[in-house]
N, CA, C and O atoms as a Tinker XYZ file with bonds, in Angstrom:
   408  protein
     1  N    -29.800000  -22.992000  -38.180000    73     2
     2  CA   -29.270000  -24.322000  -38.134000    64     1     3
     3  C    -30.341000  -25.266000  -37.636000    63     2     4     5
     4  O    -31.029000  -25.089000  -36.630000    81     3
     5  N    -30.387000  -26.127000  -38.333000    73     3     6
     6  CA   -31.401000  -27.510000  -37.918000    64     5     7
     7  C    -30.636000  -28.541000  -36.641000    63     6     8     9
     8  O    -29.472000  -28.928000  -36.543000    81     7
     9  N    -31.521000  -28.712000  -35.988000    73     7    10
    10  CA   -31.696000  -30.388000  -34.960000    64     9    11
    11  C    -30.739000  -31.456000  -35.578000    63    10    12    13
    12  O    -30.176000  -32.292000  -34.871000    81    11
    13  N    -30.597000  -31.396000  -36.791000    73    11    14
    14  CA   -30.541000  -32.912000  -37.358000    64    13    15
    15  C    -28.881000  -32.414000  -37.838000    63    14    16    17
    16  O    -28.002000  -33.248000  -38.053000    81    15
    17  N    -28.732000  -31.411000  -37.914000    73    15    18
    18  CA   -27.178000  -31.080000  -37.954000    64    17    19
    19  C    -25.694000  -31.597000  -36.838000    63    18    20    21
    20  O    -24.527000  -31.975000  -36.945000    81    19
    21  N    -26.880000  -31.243000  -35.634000    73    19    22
    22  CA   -25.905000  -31.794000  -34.347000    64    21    23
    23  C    -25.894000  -33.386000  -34.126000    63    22    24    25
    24  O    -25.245000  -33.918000  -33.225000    81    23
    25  N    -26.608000  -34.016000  -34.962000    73    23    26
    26  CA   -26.840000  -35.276000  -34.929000    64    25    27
    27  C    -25.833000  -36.063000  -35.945000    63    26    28    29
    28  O    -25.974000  -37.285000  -35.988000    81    27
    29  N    -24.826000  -35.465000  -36.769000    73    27    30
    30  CA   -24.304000  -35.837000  -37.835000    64    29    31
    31  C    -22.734000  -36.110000  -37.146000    63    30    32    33
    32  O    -21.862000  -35.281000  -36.887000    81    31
    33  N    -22.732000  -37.661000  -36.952000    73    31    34
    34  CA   -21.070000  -38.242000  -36.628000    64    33    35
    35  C    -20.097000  -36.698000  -36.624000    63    34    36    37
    36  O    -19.460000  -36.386000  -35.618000    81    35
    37  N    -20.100000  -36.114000  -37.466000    73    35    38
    38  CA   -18.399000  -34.950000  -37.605000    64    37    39
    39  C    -18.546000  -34.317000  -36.861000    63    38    40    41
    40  O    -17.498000  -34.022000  -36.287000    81    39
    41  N    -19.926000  -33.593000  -36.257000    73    39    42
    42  CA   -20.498000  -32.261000  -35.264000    64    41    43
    43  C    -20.172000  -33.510000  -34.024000    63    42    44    45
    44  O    -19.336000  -33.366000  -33.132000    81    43
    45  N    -20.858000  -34.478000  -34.174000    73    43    46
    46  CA   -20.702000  -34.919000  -32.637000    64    45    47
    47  C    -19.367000  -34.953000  -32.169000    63    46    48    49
    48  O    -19.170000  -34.410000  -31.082000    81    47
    49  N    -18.142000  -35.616000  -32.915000    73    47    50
    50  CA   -16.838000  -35.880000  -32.565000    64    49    51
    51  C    -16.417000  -34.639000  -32.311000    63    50    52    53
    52  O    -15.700000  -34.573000  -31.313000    81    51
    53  N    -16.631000  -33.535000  -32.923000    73    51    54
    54  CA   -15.975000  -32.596000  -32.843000    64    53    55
    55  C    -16.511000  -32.152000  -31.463000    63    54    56    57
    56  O    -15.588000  -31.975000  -30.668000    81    55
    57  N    -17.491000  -31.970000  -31.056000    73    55    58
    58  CA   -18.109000  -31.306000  -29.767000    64    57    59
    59  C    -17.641000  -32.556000  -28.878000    63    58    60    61
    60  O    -17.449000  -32.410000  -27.671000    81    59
    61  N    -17.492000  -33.589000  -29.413000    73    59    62
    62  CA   -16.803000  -34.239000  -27.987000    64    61    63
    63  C    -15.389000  -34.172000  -27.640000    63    62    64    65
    64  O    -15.086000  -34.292000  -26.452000    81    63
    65  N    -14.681000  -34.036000  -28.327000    73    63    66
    66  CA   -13.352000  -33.604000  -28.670000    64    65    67
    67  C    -13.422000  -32.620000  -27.975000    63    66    68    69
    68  O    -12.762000  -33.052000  -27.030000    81    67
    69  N    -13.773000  -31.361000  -27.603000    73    67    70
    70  CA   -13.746000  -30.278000  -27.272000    64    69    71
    71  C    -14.066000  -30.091000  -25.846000    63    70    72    73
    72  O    -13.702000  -29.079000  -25.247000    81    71
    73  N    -14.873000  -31.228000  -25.171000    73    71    74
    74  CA   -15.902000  -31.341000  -24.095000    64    73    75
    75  C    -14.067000  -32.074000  -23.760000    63    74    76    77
    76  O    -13.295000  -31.400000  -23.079000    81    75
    77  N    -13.711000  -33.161000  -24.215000    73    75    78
    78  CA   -13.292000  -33.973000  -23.429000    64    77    79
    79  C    -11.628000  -33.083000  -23.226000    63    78    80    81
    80  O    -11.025000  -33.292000  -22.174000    81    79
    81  N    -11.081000  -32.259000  -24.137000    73    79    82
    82  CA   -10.000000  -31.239000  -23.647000    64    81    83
    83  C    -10.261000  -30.386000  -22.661000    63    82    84    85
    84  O     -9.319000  -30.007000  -21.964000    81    83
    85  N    -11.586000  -29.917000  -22.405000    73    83    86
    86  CA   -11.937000  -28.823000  -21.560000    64    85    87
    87  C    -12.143000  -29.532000  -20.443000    63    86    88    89
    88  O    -11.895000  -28.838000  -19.457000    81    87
    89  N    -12.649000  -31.112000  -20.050000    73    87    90
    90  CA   -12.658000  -32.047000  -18.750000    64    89    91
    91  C    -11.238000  -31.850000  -18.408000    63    90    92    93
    92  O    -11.043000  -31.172000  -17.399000    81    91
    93  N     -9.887000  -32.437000  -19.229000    73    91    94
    94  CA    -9.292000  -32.306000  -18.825000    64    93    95
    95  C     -8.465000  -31.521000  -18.289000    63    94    96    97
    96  O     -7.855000  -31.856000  -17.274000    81    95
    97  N     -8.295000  -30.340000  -18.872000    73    95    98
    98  CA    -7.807000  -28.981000  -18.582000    64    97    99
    99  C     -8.698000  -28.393000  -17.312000    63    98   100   101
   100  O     -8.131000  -27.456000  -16.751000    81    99
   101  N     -9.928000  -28.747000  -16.775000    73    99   102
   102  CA   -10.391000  -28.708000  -15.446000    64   101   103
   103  C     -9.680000  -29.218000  -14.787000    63   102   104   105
   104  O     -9.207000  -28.512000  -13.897000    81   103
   105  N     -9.287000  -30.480000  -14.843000    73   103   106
   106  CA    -9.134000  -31.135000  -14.102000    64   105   107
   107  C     -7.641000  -31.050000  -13.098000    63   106   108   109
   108  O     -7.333000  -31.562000  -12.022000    81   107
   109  N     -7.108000  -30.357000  -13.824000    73   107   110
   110  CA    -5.705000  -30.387000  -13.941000    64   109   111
   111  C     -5.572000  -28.910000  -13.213000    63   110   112   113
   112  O     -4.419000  -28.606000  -12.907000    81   111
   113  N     -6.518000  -28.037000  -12.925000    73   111   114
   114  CA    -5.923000  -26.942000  -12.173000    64   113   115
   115  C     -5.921000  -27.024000  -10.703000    63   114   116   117
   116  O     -7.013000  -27.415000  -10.289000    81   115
   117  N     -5.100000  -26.797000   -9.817000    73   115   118
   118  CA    -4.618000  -26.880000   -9.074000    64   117   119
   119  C     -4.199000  -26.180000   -7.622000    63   118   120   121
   120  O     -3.874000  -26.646000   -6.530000    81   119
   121  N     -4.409000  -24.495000   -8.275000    73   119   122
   122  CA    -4.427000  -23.436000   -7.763000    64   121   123
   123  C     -3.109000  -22.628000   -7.729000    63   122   124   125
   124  O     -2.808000  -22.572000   -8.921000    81   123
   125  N     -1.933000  -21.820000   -6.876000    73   123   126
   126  CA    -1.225000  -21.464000   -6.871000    64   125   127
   127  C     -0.289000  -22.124000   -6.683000    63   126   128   129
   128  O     -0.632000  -23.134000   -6.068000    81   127
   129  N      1.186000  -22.095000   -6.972000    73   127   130
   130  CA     2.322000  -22.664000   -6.810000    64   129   131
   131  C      2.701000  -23.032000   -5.010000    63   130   132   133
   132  O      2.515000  -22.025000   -4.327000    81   131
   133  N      3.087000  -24.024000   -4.349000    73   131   134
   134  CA     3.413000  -24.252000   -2.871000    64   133   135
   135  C      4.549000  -23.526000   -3.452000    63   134   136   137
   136  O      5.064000  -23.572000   -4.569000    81   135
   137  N      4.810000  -22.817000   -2.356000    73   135   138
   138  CA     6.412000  -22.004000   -1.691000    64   137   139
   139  C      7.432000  -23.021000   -1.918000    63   138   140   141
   140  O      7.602000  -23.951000   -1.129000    81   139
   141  N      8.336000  -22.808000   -3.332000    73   139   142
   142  CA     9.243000  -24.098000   -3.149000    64   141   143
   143  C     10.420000  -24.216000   -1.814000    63   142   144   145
   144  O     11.168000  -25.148000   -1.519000    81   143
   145  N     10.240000  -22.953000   -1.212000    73   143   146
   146  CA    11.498000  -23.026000    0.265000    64   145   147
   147  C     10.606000  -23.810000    1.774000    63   146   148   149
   148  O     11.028000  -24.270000    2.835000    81   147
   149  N      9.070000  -23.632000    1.112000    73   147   150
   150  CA     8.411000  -24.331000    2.708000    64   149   151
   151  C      8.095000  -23.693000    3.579000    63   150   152   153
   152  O      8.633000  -22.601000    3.764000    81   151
   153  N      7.260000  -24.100000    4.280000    73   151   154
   154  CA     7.181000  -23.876000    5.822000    64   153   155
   155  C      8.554000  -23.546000    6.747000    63   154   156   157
   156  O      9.536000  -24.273000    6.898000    81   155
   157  N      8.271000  -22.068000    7.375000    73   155   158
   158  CA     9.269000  -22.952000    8.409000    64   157   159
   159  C     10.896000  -21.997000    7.963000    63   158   160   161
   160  O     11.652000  -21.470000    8.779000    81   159
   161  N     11.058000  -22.025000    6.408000    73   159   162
   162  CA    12.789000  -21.718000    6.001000    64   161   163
   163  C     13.246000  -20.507000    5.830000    63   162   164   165
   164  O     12.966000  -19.875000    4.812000    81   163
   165  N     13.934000  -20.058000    6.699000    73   163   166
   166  CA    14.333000  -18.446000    6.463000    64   165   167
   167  C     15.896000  -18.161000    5.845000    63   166   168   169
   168  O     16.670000  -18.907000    6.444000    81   167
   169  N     16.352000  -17.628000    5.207000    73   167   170
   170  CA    17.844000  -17.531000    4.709000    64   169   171
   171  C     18.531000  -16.371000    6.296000    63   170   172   173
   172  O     18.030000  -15.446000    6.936000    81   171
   173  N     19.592000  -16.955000    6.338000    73   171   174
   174  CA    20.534000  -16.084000    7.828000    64   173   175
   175  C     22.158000  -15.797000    6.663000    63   174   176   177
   176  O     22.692000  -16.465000    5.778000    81   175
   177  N     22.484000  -14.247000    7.410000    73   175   178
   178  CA    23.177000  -13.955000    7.236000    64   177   179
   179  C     24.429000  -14.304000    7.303000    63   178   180   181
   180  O     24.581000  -14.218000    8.522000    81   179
   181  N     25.203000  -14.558000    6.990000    73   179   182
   182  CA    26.800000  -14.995000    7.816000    64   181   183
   183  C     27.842000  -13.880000    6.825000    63   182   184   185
   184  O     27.878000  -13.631000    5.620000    81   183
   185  N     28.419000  -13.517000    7.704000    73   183   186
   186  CA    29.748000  -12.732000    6.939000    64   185   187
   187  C     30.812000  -12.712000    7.709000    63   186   188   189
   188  O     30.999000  -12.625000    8.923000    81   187
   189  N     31.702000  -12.839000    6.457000    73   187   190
   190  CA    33.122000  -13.922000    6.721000    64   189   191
   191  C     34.011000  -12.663000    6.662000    63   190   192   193
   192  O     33.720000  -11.585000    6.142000    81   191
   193  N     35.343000  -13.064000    7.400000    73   191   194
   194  CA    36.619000  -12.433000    6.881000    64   193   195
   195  C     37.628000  -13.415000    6.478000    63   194   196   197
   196  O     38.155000  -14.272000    7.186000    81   195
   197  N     37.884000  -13.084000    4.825000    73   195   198
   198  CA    38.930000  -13.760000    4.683000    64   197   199
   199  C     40.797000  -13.148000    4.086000    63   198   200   201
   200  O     41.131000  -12.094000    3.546000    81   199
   201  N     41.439000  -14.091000    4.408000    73   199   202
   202  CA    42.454000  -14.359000    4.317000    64   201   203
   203  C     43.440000  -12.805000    2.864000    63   202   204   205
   204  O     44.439000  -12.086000    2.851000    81   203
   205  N     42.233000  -13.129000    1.953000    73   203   206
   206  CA    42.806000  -12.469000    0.903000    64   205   207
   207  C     41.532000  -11.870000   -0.410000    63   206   208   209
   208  O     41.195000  -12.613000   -1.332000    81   207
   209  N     41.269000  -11.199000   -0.332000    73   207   210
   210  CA    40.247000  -10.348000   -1.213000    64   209   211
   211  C     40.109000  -11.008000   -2.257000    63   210   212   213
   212  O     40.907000  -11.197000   -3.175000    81   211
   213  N     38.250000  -11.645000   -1.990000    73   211   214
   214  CA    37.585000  -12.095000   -3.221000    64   213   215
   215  C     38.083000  -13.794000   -3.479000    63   214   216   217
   216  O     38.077000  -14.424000   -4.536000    81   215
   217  N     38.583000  -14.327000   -1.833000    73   215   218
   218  CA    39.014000  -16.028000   -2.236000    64   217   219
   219  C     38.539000  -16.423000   -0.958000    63   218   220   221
   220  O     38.899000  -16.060000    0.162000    81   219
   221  N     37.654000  -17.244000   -1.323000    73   219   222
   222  CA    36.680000  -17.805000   -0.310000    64   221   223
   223  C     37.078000  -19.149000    0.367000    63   222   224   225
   224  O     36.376000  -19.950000    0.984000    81   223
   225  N     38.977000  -19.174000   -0.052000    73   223   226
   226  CA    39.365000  -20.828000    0.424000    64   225   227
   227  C     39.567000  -20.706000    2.088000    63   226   228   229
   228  O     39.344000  -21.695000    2.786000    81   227
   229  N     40.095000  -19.167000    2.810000    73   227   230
   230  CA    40.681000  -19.326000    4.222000    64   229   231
   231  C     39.677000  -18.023000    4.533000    63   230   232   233
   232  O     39.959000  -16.876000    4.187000    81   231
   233  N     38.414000  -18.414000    5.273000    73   231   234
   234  CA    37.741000  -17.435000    5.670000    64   233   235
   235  C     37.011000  -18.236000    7.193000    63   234   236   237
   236  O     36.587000  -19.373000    7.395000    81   235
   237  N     37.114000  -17.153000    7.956000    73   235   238
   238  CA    36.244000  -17.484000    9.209000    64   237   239
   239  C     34.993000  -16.151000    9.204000    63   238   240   241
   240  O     34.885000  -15.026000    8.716000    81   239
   241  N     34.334000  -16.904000    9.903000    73   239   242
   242  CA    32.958000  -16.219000   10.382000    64   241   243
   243  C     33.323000  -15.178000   11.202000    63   242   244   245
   244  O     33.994000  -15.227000   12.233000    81   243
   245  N     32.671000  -13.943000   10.488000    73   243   246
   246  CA    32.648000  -12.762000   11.767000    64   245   247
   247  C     31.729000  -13.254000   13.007000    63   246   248   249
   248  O     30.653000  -13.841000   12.889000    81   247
   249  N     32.325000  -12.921000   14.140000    73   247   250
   250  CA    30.995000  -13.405000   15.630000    64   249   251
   251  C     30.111000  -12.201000   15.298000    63   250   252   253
   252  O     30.411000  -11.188000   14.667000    81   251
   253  N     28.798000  -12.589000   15.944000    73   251   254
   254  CA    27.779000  -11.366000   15.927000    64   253   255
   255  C     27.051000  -12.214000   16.666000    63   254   256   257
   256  O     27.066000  -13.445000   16.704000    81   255
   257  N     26.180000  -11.136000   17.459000    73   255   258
   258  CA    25.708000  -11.728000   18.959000    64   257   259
   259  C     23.724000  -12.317000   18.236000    63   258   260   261
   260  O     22.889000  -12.946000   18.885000    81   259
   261  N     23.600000  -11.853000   16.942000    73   259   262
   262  CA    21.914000  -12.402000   16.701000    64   261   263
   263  C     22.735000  -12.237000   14.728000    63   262   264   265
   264  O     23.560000  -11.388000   14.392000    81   263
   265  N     22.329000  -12.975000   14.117000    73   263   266
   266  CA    22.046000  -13.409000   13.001000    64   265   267
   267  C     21.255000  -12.827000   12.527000    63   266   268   269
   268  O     20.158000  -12.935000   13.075000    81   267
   269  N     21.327000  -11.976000   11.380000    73   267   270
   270  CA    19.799000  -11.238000   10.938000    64   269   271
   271  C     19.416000  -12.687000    9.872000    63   270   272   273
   272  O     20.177000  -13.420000    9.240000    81   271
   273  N     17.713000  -12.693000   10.030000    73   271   274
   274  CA    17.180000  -14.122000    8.976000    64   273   275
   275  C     16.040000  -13.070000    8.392000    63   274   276   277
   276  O     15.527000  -12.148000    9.027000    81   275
   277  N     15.809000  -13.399000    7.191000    73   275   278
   278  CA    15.199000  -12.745000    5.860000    64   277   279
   279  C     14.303000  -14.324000    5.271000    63   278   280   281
   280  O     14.764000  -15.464000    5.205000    81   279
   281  N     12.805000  -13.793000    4.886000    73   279   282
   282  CA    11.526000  -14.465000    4.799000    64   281   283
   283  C     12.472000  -15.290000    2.859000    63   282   284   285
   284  O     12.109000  -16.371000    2.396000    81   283
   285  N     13.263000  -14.655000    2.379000    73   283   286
   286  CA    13.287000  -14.870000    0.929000    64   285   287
   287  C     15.040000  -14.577000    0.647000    63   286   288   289
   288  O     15.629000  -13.550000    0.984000    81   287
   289  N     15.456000  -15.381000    0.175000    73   287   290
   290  CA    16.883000  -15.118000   -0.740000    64   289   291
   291  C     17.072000  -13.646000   -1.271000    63   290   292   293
   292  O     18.131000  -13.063000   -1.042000    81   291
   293  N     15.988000  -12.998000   -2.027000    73   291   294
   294  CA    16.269000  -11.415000   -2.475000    64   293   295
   295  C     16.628000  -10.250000   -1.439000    63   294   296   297
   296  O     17.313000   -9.247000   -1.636000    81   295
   297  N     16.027000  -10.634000   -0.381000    73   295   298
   298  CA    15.771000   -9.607000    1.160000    64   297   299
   299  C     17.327000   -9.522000    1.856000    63   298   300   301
   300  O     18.007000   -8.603000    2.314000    81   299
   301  N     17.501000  -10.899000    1.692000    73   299   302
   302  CA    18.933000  -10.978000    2.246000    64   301   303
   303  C     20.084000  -10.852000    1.912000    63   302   304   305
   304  O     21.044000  -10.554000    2.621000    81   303
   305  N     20.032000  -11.200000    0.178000    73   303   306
   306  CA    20.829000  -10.351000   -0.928000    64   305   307
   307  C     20.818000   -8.926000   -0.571000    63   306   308   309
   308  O     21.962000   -8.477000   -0.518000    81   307
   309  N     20.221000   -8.370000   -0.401000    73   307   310
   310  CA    19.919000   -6.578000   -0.324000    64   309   311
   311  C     20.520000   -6.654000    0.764000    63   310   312   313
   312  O     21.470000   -5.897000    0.568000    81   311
   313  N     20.642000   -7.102000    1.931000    73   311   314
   314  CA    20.495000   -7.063000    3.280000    64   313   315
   315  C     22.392000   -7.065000    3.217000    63   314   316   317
   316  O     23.020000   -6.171000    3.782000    81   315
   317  N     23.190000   -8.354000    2.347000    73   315   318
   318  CA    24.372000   -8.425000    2.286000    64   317   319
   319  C     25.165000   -7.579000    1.459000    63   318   320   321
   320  O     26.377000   -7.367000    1.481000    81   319
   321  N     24.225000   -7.116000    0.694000    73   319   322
   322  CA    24.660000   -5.764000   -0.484000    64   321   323
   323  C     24.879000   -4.613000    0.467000    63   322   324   325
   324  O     25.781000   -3.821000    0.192000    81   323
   325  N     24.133000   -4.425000    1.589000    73   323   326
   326  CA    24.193000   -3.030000    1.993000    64   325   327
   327  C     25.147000   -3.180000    2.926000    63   326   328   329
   328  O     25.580000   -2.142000    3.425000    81   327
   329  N     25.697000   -4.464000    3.380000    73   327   330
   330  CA    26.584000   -4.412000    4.354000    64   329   331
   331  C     27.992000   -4.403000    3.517000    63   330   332   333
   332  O     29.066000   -3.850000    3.752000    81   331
   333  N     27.636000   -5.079000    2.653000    73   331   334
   334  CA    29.445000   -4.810000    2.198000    64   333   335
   335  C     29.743000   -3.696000    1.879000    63   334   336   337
   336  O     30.931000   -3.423000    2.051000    81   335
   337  N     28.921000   -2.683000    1.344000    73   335   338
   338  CA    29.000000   -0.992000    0.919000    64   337   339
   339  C     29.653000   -0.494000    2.392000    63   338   340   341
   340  O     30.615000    0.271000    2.455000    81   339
   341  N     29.191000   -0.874000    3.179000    73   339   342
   342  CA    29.173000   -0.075000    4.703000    64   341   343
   343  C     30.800000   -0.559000    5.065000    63   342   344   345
   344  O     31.691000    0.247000    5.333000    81   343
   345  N     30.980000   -2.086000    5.008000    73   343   346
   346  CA    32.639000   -2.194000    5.476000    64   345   347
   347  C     33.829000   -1.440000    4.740000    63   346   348   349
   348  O     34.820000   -0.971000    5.301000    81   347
   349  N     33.510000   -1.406000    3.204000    73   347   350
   350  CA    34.507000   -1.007000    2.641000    64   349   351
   351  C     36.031000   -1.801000    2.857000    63   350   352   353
   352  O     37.103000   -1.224000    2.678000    81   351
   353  N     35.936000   -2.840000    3.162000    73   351   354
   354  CA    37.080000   -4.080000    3.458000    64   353   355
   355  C     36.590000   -5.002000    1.933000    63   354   356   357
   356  O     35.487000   -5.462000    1.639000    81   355
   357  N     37.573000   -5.024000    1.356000    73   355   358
   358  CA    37.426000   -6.453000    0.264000    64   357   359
   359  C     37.732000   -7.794000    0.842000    63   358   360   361
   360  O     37.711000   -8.869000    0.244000    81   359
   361  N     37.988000   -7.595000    1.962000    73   359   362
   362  CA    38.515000   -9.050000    2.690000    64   361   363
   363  C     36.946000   -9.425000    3.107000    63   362   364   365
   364  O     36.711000  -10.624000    3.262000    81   363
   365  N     36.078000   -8.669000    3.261000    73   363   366
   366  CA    35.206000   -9.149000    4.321000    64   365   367
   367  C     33.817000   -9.901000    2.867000    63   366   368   369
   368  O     33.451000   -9.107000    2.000000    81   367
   369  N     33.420000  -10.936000    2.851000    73   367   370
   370  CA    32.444000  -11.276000    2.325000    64   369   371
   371  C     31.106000  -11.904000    2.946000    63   370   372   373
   372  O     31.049000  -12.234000    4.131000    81   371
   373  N     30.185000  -12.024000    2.181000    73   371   374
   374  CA    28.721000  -12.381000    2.681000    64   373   375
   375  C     28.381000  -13.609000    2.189000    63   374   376   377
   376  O     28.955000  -13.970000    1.161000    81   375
   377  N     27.408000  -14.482000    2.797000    73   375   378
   378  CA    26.755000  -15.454000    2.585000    64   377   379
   379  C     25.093000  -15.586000    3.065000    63   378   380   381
   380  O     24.795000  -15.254000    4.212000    81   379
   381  N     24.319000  -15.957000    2.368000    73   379   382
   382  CA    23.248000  -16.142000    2.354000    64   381   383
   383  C     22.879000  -17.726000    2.730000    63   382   384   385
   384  O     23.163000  -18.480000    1.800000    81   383
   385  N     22.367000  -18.321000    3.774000    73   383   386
   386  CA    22.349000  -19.842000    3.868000    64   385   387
   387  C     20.821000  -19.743000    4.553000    63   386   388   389
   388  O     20.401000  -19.005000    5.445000    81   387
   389  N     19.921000  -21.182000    3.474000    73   387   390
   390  CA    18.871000  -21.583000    3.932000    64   389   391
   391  C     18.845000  -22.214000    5.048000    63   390   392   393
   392  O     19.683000  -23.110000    4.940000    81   391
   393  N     18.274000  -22.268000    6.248000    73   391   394
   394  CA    17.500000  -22.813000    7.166000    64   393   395
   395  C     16.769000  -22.762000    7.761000    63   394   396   397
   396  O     16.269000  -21.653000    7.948000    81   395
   397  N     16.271000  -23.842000    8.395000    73   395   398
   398  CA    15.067000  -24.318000    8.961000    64   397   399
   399  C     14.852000  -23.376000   10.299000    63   398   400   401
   400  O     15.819000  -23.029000   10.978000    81   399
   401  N     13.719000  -23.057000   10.565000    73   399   402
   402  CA    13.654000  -22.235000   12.163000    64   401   403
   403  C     13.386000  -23.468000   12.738000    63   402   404   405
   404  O     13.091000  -24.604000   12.368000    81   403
   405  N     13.628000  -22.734000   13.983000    73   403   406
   406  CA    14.022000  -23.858000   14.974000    64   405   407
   407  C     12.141000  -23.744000   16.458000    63   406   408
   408  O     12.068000  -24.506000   17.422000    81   407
């Protein structure tokens, strides 16, 4: 290939075209995703007894003297999965709730 090839209007647009997608697609990376839950947010356990199996309208909080809190929603899913296996009560249900540490 000759000098005088890259010099021809279609080669240039095209190589700038190409330069100027690849600026932008630099430009634009960012690195890994921020933690959409934050700094700081742990999910806590709560499990309820209610009124009538599988109706979440008349339920109070079981007392428990420490709250187990889980880094992620999945941990604490597992965490409420293994407790309802263990009561064997259909009255008794689980909740998973985000908050802030204190």
């Amino acid at each position: 290939m000759k000098l005088r090839n890259f010099k021809s209007p279609r080669i240039f647009l095209s190589l700038s075209a190409v330069a100027a997608v690849a600026g932008v697609l630099a430009m634009q990376r960012t690195g890994p995703a921020p933690n959409p839950e934050g700094v700081g947010v742990v999910f806590v356990y709560f499990p309820s007894l209610c009124a009538a199996p599988g109706d979440a309208r008349d339920c109070r909080e079981l007392p428990r003297p420490v709250r187990p809190a889980f880094d992620s929603m999945a941990a604490c899913s597992a965490y409420a999965d293994g407790e309802l296996k263990r009561e064997h009560n259909p009255r008794v249900m689980a909740s998973c709730m985000k908050q802030r540490e204190a």
